[in-house]
Each structure stands twice: as C-alpha cells, then as structure tokens.
PAZAPA-4460 file (N, C-alpha, C; in steps of 0.05 Angstrom, whole numbers, plus 32768, in hexadecimal, padded with zeros to 4 digits):
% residues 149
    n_x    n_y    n_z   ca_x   ca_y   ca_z    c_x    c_y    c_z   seq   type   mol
   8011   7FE9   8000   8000   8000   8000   8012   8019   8000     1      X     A
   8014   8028   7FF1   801B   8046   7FE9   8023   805B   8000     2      X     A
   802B   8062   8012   802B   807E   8021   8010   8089   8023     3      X     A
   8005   8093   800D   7FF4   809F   800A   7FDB   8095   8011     4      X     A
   7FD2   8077   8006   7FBE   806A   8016   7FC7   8061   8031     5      X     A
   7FD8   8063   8040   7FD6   805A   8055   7FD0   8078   806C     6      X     A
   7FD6   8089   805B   7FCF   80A2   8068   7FAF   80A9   8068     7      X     A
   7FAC   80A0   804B   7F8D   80A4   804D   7F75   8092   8062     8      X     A
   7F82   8074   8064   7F82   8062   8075   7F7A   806A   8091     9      X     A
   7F92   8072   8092   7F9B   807C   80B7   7F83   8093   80BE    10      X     A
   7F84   80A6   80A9   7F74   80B7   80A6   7F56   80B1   80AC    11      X     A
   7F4C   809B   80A1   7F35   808D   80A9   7F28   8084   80BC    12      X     A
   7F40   807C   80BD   7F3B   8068   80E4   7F34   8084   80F7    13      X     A
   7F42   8097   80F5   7F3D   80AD   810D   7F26   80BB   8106    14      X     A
   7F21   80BD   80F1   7F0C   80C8   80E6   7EEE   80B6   80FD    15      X     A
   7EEF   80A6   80F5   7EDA   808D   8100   7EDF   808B   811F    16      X     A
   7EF8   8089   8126   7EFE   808D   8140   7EF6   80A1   814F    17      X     A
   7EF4   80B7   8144   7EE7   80D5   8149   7EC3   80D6   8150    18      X     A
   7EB6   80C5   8138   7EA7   80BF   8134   7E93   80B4   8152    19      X     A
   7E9B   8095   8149   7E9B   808B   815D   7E9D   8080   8184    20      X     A
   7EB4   809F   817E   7EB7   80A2   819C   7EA3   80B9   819C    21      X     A
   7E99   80C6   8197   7E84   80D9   818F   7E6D   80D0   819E    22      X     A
   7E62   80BC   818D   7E4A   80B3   8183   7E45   809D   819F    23      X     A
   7E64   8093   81AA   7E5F   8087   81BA   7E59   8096   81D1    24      X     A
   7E66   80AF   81D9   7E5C   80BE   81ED   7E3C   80C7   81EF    25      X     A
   7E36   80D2   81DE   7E1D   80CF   81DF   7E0A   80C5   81DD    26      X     A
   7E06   80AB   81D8   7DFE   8098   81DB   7DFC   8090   81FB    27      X     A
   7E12   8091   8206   7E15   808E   8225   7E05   809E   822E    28      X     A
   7E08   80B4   8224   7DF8   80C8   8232   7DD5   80C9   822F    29      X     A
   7DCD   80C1   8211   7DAC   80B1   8218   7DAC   809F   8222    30      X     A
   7DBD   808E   821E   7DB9   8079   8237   7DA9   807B   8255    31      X     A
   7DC3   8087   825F   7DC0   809A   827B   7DAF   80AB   8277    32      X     A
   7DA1   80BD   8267   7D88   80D7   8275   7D76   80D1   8268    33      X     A
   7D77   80C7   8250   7D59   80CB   823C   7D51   80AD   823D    34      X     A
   7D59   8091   8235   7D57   8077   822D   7D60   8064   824A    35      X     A
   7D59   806E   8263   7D62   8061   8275   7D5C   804A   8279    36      X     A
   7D71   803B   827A   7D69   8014   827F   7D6F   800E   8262    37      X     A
   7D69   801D   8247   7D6B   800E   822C   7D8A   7FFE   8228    38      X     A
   7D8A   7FEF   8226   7DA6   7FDD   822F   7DA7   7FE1   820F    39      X     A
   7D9D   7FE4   81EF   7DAD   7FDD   81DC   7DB2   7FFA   81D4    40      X     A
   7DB0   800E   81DD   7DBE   802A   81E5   7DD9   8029   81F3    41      X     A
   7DD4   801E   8203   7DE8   801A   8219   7E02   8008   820E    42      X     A
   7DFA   7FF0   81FF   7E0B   7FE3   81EB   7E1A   7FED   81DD    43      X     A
   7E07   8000   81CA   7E0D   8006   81AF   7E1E   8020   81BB    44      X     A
   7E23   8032   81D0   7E34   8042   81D7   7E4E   8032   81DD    45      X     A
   7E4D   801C   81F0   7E67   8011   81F5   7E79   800E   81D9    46      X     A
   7E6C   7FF6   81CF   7E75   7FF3   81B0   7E82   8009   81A6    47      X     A
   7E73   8018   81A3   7E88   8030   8193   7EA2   8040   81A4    48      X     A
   7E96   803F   81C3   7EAD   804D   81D2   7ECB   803F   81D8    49      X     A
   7EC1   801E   81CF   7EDA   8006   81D4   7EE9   800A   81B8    50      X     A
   7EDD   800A   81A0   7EE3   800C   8186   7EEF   8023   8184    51      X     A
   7EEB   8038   8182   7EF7   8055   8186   7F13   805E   8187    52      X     A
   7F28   804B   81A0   7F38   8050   819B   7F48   803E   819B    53      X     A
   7F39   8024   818E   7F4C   8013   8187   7F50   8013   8164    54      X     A
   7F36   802F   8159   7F43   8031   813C   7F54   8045   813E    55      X     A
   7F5B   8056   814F   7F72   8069   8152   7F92   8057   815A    56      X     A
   7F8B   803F   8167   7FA0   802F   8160   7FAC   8023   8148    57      X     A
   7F90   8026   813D   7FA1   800D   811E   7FAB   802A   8109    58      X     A
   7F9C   8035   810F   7FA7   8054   80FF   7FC8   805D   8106    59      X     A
   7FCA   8056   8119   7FE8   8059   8121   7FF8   8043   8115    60      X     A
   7FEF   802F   811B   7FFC   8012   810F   7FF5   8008   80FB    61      X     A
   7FEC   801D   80E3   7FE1   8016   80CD   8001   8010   80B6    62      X     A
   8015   8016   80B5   802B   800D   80AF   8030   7FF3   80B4    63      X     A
   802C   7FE6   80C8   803B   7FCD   80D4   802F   7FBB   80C3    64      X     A
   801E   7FBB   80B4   800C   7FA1   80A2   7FF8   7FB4   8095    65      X     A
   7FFE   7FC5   8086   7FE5   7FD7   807C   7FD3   7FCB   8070    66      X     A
   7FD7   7FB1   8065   7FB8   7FA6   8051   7FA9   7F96   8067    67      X     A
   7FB2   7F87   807D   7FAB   7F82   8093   7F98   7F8A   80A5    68      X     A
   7FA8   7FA8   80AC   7F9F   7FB6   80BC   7F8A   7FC2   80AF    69      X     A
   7F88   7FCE   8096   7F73   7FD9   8087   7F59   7FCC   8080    70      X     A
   7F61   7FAB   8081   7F49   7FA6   808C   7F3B   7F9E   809E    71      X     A
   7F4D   7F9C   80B0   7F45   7F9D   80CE   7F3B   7FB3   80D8    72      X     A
   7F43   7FCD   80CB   7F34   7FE5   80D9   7F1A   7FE2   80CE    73      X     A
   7F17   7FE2   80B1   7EFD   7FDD   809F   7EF6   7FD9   80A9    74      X     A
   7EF5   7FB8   80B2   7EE1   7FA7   80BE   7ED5   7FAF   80D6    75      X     A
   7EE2   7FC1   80EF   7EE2   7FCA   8102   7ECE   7FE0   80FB    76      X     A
   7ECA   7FF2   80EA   7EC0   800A   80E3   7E9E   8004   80DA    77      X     A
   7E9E   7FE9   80C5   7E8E   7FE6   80BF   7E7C   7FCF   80DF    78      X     A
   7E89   7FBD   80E3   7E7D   7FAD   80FB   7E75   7FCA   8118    79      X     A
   7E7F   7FDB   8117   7E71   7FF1   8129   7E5A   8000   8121    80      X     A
   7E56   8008   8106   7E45   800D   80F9   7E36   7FFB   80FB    81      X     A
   7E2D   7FE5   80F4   7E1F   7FD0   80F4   7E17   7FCB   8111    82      X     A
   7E2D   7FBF   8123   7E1D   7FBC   813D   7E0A   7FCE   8147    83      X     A
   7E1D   7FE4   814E   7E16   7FFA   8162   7DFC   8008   814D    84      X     A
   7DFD   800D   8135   7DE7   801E   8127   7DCD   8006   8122    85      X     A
   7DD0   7FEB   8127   7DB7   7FD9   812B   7DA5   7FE6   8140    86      X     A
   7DC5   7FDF   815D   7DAF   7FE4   816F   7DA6   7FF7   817E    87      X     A
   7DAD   8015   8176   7DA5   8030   8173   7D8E   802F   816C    88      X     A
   7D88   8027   814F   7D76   8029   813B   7D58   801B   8151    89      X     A
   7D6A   8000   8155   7D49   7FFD   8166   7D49   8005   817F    90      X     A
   7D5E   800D   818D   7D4B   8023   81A7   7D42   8043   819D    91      X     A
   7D4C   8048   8182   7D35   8062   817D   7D1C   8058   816A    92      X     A
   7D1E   804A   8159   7D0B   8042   8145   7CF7   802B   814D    93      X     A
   7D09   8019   8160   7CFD   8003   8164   7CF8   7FEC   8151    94      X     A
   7D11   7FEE   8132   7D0D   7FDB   8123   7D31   7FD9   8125    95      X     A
   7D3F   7FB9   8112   7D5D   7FC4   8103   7D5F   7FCF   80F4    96      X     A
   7D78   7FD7   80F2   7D83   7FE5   80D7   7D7E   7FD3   80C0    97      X     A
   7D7A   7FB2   80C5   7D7B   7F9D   80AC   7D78   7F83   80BC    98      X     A
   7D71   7F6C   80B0   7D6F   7F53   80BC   7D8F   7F46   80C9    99      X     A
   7D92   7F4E   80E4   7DA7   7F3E   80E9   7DC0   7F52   80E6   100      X     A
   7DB7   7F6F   80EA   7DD0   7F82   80E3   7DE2   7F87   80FC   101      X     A
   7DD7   7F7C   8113   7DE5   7F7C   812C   7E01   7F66   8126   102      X     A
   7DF5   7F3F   8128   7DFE   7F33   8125   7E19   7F33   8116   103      X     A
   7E15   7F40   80FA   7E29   7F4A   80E3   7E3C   7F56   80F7   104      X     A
   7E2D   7F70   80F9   7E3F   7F85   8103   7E5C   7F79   8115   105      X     A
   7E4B   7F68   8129   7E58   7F54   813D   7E70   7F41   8133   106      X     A
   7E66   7F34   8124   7E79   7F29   810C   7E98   7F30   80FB   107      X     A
   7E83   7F49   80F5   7EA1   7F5E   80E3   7EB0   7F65   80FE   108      X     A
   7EA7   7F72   8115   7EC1   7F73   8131   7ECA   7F5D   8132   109      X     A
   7ECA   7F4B   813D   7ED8   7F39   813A   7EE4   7F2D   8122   110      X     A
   7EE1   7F27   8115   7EF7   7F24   80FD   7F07   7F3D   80F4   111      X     A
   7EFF   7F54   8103   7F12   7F68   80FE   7F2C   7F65   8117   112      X     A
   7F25   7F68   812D   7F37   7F5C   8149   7F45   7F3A   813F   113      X     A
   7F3A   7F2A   8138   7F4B   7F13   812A   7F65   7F24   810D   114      X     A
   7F5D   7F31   8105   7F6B   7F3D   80E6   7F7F   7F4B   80F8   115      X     A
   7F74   7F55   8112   7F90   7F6A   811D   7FA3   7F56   812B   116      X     A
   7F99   7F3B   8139   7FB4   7F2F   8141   7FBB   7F1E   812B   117      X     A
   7FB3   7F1D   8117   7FC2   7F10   80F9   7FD0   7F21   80F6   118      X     A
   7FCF   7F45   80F5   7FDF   7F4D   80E3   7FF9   7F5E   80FA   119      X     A
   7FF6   7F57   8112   8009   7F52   8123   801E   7F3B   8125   120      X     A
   8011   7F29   8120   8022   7F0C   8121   8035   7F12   8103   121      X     A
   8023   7F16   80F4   8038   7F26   80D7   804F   7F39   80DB   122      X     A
   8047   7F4B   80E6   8056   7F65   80F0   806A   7F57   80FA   123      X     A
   806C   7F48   8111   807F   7F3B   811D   8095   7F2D   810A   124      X     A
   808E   7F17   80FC   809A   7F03   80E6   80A6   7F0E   80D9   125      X     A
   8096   7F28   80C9   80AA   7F3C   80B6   80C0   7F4A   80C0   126      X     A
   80B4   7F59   80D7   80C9   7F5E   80E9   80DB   7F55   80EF   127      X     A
   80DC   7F3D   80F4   80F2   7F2A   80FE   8109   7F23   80E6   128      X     A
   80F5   7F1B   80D0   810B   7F18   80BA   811B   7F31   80B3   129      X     A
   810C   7F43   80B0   811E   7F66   80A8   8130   7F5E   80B5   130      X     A
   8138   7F59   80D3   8144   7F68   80E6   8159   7F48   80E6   131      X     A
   8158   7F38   80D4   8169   7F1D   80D2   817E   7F2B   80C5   132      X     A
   817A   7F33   80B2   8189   7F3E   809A   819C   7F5E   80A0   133      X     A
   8197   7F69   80BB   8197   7F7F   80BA   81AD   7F80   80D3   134      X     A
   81CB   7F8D   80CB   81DB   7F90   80EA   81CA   7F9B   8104   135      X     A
   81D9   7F95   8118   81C9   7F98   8131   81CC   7FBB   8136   136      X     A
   81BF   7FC8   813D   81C5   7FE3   8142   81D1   7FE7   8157   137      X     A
   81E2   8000   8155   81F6   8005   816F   81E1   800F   817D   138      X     A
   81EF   8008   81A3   81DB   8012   81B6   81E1   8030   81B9   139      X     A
   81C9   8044   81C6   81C5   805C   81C3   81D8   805B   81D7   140      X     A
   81EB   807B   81D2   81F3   8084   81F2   81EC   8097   8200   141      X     A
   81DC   8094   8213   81DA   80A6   821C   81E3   80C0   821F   142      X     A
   81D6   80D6   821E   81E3   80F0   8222   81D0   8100   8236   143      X     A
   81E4   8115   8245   81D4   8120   825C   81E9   8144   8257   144      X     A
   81CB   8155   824F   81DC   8175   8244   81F7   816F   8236   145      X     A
   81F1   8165   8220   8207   8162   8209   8227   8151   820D   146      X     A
   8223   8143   822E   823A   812E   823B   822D   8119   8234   147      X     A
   823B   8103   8224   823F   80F1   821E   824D   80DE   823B   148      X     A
   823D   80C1   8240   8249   80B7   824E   8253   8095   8246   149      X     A
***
C-alpha cells in the first residue's frame, strides 16, 4: 500500500474514531436521562466507546501490516455501524436497521479483532526476518547537557 493510502487509511480510522467516541458519549447520556433502563442504548454506547479508541490504535499501527490492518479497521468500522446502529434504531424506532444487522455487525468485530492479532503475528515474523539480515545497532549513549558518559 502506497504512503498515500495508508495516510488516507489512518485518516479514516480517526475520522470514525471521532465519530464513534461521539456517538458513544451520547448515547450514554440517553441512556442515563432520557431511555432509562433501555439496555440496547446502553449497549450500543459501550460498543462504540470500546471501539473508539481501539481504531485510533490501528491508525497508528496502520504501517505494521497495512492490508491487514485496513481491513481490520474496515471491518471494525463497519461491525460498529451495524451493531451499535441496529440497536439504537430499535430503542428509538422500535424496529432494525435490517434482518439480523446486530448479529452481522457482531460478526464483522470480531473477525476484525481476529485480523488484528493476524496482522500482529505478521508484523512480528517480518520483523524478525528484516532484522536477520540487518547488523545489530550500536547501543545509545547516554548524554546528560551535552556530557557524554
């Protein structure tokens, strides 16, 4: 992947992360004053507030496995949309978004959280080989106001 898409990438994830931590606050907040007791309010806030800034993680670590991670954030982006906007939908509307759009939603997180320790276990392996091939680096020396020790 290019520089450029991984910026646009990274770009994404915080975008949604923004989003979502958003959407999850307030949500908490009908929870608590307006929808009291509605537990798939109360859900559908968590979901997004747990999700939130674990896409500001992969946005950081979108380098380490970018086709990986990209679709692990996807999947993350879209499975929050799906869960959390199912079950919004029916504590305001009282219908789903679609037959089974929770379940999905549910689905795509997790296979997005499976895609992130795949493309960690990757990160590692590649890592390891680069760093076969590669002299050992000298250790730093410390310095304290421009004394070298």
């Amino acid at each position: 992947m290019s520089a450029g898409g991984m910026r646009i990438l990274s770009g994404l994830f915080i975008v949604f992360a923004g989003l979502f931590g958003a959407a999850g606050v307030a949500g908490a907040a009908l929870a608590a004053h307006v929808a009291e007791g509605d537990r798939f309010v109360a859900i559908a806030a968590s979901m997004a507030l747990i999700h939130a800034p674990a896409l500001l993680g992969l946005a950081a670590v979108t380098a380490r496995a970018p086709k990986l991670i990209g679709v692990a954030g996807m999947a993350t982006v879209i499975g929050v949309v799906l869960f959390s906007g199912d079950l919004a939908m029916r504590a305001v509307r009282g219908h789903s978004l679609f037959a089974d759009a929770a379940p999905t939603g549910g689905t795509m997180l997790i296979a997005g959280w499976l895609l992130v320790a795949v493309a960690g276990l990757f990160a590692m392996v590649r890592r390891g080989a680069d760093q076969s091939h590669a002299p050992a680096p000298k250790p730093a020396v410390p310095q304290i106001d421009g004394v070298t020790r």
